[in-house]
N, C-alpha and C positions, 0 to 999 in steps of 0.2 A: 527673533526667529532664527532658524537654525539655516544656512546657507541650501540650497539643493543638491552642492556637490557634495557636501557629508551625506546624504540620503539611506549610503551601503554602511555607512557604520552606525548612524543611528540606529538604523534598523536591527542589523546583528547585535547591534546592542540593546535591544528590546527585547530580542528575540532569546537572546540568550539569557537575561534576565527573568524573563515569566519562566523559560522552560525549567530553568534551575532551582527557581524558586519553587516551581510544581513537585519535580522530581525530587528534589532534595528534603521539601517537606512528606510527602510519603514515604521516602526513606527513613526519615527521621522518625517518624511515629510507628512505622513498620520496627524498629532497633529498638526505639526507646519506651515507645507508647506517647500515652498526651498527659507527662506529667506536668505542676505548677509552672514548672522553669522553660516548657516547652518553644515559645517562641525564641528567647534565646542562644538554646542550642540549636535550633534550626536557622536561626541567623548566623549562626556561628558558622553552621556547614552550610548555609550558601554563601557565605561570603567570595568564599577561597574557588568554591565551583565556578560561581559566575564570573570571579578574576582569569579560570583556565578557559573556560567555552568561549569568552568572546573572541580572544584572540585564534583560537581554534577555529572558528565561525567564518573569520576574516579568510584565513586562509585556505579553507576547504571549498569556501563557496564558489566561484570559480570552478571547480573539476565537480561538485554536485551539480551546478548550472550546466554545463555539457552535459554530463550522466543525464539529467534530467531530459535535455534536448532530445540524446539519442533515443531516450526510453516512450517518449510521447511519441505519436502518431501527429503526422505534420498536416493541418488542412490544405 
């Protein structure tokens, strides 16, 4: 099992996984269609995406976490 204090990277790193893996494959079939080879090139183009978003993810969350604070209404 995975310690508690990695929790924020686990996560963004799940997070950024499925989203890229979503996005990336509608992209790819949107461009290419669903030809034989299609899973493939859709691994091909999420590989490299989900290598950028996570790192991305790390760093952004943080200043989306406040944005998010300011923008909710506080009970």
């Amino acid at each position: 099992m995975i310690p508690t204090r990695f929790a924020p990277y686990v996560f963004a790193g799940l997070l950024a996984g499925f989203m890229t893996l979503v996005v990336s494959g509608i992209t790819t079939a949107i461009n290419i269609g669903v030809p034989p080879d299609f899973v493939p090139r859709w691994f091909k183009a999420w590989l490299p995406t989900w290598a950028t978003a996570f790192p991305v993810l790390l760093v952004v969350r943080p200043f989306v976490q406040k944005l998010t604070e300011r923008m909710v209404a506080k009970r």
